[in-house]
DRENTI-235633 format. One line per 10 residues: their letters; for each residue x, y, z of C-alpha. Coordinates in steps of 0.05 Angstrom, whole numbers, plus 32768, in hexadecimal, padded with zeros to 4 digits. Layout:
<atoms>
A) X Y Z ~ ...
</atoms>
This chain:
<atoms>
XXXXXXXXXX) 9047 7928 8683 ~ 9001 793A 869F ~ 9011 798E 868B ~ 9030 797B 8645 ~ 8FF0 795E 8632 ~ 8FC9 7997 864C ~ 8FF2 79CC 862D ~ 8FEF 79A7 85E6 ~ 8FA6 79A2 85F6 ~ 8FA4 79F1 8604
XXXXXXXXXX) 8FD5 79FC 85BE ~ 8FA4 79D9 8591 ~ 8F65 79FD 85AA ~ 8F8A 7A37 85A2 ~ 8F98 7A23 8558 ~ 8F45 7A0C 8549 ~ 8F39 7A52 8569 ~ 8F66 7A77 8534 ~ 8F45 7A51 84F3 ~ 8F04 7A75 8511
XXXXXXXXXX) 8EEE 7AB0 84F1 ~ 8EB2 7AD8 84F9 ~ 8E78 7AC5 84D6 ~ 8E3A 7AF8 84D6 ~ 8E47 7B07 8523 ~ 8E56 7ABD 853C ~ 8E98 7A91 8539 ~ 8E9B 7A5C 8502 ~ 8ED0 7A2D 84E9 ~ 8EC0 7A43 84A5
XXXXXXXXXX) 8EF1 7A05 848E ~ 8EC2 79D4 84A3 ~ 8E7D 79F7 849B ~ 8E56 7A05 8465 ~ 8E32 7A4B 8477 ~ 8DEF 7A53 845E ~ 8DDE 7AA0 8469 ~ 8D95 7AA6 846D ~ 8D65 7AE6 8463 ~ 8D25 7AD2 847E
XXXXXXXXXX) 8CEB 7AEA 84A3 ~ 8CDF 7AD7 84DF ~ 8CA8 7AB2 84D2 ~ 8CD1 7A8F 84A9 ~ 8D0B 7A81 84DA ~ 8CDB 7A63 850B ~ 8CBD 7A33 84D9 ~ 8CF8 7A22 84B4 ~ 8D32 7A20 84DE ~ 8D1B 79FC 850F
XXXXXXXXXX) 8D4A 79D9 8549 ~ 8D4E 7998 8521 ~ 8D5C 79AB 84DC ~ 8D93 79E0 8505 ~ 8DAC 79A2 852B ~ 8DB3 7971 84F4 ~ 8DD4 79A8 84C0 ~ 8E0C 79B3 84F5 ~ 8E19 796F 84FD ~ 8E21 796B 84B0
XXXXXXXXXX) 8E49 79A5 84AD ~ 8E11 79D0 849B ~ 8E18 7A1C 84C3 ~ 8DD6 7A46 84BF ~ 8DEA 7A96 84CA ~ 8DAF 7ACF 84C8 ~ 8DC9 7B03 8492 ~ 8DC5 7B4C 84B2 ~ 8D9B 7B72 847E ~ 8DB5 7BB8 8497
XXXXXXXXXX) 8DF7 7BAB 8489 ~ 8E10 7B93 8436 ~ 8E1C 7B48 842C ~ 8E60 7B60 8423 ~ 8E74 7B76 8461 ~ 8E50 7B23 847C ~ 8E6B 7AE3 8470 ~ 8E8A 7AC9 844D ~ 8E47 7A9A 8438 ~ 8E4A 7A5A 840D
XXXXXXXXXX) 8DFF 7A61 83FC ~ 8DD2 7A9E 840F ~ 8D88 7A8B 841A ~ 8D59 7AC5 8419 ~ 8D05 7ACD 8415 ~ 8CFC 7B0F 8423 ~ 8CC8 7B3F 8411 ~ 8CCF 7B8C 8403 ~ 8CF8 7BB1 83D0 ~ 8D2E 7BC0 8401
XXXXXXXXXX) 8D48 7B75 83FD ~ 8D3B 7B71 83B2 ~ 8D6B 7BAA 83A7 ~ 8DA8 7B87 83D9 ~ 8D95 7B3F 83AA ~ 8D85 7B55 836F ~ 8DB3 7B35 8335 ~ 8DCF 7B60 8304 ~ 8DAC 7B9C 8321 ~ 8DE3 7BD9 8326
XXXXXXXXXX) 8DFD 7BE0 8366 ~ 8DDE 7BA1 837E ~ 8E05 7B88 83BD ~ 8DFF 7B40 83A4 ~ 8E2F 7B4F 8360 ~ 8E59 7B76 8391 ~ 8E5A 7B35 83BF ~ 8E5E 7B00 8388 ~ 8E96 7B20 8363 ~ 8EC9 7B14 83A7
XXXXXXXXXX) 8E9D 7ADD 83B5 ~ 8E8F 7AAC 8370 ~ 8E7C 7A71 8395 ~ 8E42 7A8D 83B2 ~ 8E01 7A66 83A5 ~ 8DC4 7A8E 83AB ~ 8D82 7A6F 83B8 ~ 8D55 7A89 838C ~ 8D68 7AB9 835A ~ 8D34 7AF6 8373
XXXXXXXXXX) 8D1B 7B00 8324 ~ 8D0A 7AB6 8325 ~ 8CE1 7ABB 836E ~ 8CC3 7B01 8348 ~ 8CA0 7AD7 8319 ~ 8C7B 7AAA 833F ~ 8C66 7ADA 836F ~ 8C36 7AF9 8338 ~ 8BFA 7AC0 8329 ~ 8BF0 7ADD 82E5
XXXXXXXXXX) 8C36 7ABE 82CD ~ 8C34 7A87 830B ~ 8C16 7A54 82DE ~ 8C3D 7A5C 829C ~ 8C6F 7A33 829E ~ 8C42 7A01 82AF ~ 8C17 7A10 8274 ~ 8C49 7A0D 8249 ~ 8C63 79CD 8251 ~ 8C2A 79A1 8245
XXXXXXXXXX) 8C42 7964 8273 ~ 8C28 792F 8251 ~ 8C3E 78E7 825B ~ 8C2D 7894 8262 ~ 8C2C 78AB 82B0 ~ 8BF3 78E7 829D ~ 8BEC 7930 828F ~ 8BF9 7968 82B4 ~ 8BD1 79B2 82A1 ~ 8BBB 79ED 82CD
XXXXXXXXXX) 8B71 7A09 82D3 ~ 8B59 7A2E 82A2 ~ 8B5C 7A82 82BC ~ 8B54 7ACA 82AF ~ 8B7C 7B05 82CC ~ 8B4E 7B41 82E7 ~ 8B75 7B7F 82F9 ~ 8B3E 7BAC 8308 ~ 8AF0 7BB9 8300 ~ 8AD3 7B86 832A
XXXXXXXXXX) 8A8E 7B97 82FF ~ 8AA7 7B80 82BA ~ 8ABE 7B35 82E3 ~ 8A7C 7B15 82C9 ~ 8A83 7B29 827E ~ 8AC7 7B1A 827E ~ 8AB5 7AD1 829C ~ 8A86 7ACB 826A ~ 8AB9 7AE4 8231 ~ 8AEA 7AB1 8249
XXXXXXXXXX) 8AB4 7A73 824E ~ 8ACA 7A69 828E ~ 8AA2 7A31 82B5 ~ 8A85 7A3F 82FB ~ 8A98 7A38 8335 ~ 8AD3 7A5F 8333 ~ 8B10 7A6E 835F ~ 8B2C 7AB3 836A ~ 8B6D 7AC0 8384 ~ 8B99 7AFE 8389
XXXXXXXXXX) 8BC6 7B10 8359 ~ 8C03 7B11 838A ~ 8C11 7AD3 839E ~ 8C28 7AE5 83E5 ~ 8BE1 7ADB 83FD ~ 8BCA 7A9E 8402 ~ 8B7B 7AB8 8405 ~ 8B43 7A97 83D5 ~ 8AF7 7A98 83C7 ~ 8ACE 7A75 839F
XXXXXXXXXX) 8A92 7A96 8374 ~ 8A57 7A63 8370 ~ 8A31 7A95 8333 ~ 8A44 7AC4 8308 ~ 8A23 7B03 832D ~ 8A4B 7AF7 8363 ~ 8A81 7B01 8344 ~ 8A7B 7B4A 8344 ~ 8A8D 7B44 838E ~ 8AD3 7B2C 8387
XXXXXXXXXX) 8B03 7B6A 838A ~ 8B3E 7B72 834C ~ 8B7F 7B5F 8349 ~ 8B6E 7B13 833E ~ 8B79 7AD8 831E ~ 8B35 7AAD 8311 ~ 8B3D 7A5F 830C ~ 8B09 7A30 82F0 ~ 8AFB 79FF 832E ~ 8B14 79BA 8326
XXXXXXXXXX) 8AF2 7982 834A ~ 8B27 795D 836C ~ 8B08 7932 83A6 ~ 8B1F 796B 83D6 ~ 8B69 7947 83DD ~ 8BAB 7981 83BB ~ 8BE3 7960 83B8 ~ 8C1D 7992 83D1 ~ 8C59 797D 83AC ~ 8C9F 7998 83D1
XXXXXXXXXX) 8CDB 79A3 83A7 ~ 8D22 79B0 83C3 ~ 8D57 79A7 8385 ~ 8D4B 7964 836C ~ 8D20 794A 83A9 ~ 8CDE 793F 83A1 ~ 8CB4 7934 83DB ~ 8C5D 792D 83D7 ~ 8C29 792D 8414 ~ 8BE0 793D 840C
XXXXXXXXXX) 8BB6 7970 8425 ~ 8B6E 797E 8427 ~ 8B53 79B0 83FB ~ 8B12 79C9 83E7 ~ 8ADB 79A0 83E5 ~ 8AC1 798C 839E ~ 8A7B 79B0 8395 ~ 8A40 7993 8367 ~ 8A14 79B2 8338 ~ 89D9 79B0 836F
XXXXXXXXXX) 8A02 79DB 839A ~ 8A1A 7A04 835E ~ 89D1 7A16 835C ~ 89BC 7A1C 83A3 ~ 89F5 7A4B 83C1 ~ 8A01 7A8F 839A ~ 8A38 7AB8 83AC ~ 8A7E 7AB8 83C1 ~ 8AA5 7A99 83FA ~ 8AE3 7AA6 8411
XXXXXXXXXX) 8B19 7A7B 8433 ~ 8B55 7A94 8455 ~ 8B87 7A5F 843F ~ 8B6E 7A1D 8423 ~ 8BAF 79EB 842E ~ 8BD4 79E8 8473 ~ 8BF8 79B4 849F ~ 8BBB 79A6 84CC ~ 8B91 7990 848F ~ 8BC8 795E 847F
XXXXXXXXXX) 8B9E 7923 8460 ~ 8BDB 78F2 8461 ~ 8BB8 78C5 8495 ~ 8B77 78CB 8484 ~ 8B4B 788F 8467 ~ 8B41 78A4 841C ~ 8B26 788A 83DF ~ 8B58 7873 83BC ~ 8B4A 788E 837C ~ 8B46 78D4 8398
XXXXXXXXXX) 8B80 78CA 83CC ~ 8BB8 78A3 83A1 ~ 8BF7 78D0 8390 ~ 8C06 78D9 8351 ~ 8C38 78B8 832E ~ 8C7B 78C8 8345 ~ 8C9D 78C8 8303 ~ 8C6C 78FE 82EA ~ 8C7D 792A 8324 ~ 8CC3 7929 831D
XXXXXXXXXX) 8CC2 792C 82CC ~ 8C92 796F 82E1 ~ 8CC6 7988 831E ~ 8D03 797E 82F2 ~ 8CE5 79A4 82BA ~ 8CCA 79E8 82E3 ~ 8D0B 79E3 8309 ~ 8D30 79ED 82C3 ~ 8CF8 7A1F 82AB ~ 8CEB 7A44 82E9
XXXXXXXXXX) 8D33 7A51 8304 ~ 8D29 7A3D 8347 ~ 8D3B 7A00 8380 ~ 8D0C 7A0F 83B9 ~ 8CC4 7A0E 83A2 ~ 8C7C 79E2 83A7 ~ 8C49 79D1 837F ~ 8BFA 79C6 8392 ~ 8BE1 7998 835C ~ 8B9B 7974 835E
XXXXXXXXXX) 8B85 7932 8331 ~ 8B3C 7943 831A ~ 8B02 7927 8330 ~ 8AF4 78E2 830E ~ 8B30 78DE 82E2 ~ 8B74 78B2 82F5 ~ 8BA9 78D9 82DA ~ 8B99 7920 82C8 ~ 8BB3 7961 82FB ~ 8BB5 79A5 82FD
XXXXXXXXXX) 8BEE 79D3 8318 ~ 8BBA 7A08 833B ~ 8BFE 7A29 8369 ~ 8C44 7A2E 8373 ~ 8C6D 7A50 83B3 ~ 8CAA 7A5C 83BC ~ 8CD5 7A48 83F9 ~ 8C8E 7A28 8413 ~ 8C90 7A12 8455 ~ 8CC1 79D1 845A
XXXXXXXXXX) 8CB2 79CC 84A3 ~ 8C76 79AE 8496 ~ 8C96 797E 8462 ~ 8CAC 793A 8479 ~ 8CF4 7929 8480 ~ 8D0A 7972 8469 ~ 8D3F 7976 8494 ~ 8D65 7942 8472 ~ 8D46 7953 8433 ~ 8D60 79A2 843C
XXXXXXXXXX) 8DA7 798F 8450 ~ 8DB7 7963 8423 ~ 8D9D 7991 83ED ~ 8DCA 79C6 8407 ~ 8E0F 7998 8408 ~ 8DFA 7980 83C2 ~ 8DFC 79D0 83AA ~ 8E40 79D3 83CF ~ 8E55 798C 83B2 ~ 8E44 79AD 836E
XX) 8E71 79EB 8370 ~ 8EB0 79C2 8386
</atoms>
């Protein structure tokens, strides 16, 4: 009796080893997974897939599998959803929809259930701050629950001596934020007068400052989710400074995880998120006019007022590791696409 269990033991492991098939180099039972290739940097990878979220997508079925960029998407797989932020032209080319040749059309043709997260023209246009904000713009949130606007700004592509003119053209208030035109670096400085300005160095994007009580509010989207923390932020600066310290500053990044300013003791009317309803009435409607699922926002309520923000960023794919809950926020985002197909 004892070796007729143990041989039908043996036969059915044997079976659960013949539904495995290869899966880009490691063995998955591709009937109960859902494979997310991924095309990340490794930056990325360290920040993002990290043991938990790994753990707790397995145990809901969810199968993470690093795409091979030397090799076509065709020859990997087969992957439910392919997530990718990559940088260089190379990549572009293998995602690029519609683009001749394009290994994606090659690999969604024999593969039409793929989901691809984001389309790479979509990321493209957020990645430029001249266009970043338009969307934005454009819609005019405006509601019982407040408004919603970005800073007023000017695009300089070159000739860092005609800045203050064109400043003055614009009627653009002092001080004033500059930040490079590609949004891939996450550098800033502020001009404090308008000589100064001279010093900044072309391609930018200036932004009026905005008072805000030194709080941003970092607003993560994944799909429908909508999840808000706060950070600290510049410090607001009054006209006595404005007067007393010419010239420009510059920080290297302005919002990160250590400056979280969820525990900290804050006046309430500078602390206090804003409304939820607003946010997701704004989410829902960039998610529909940008083309994308995996993106944040950094809004700030100015100084003094109770319902009026500004939009002065958006990333893509920002970094969810630092985003509470995103584990469970992330996978369940991912079944819902698969839920969605079937």
């Amino acid at each position: 009796m004892r070796d007729e269990i143990v041989g039908y033991k043996e036969e059915e492991n044997y079976k659960k080893e013949e539904e495995r098939e290869m899966v880009g180099g490691g063995l998955v039972e591709s009937k109960k997974f859902v494979v997310v290739g991924y095309a990340l940097t490794s930056k990325k990878v360290k920040s993002f897939l990290q043991p938990k979220l790994e753990g707790l997508a397995r145990s809901k079925g969810i199968l993470f599998v690093a795409i091979d960029q030397s090799k076509p998407l065709s020859d990997q797989g087969p992957f439910d959803i392919v997530l990718h932020k990559l940088s260089g032209s190379k990549w572009r080319r293998i995602l690029e929809v519609g683009s001749l040749g394009s290994f994606l059309c090659e690999y969604r043709l024999t593969h039409p259930d793929v989901t691809v997260l984001d389309p790479p023209e979509a990321i493209q246009h957020i990645y430029n701050r001249q266009y970043m904000l338009e969307d934005v713009a454009d819609l005019n949130l405006s509601d019982t629950y407040g408004e919603v606007g970005v800073p007023r700004q000017l695009v300089i592509e070159k000739d860092s001596s005609s800045i203050p003119d064109a400043v003055g053209k614009a009627e653009l208030r002092l001080p004033i934020v500059a930040k490079p035109l590609a949004a891939k670096s996450h550098e800033l400085s502020l001009a404090y007068d308008k000589f100064s300005l001279q010093m900044l160095e072309p391609p930018l994007v200036l932004q009026e400052f905005i008072n805000h009580g030194g709080i941003l509010f970092k607003v993560y989207i994944v799909g429908e989710a909508v999840k808000v923390v706060r950070r600290f932020s510049l410090p607001d600066i009054s006209k006595r400074e404005l007067s007393t310290n010419p010239g420009v500053f510059r920080f290297p990044r302005v919002s990160c995880a250590a400056a979280s300013a969820d525990e900290a003791d804050l006046d309430p009317c500078v602390g206090e998120l804003p409304p939820r309803p607003l946010l997701e009435k704004l989410a829902k409607e960039l998610r529909r006019r940008l083309g994308l699922h995996l993106f944040n926002l950094d809004i700030i309520r100015e100084l003094g007022t109770k319902d009026r923000y500004y939009v002065i960023d958006i990333n893509y794919f920002p970094g969810y590791g630092k985003m509470p809950e995103y584990e469970h926020i992330f996978t369940d985002f991912l079944l819902s696409l698969v839920k969605q197909k079937q």
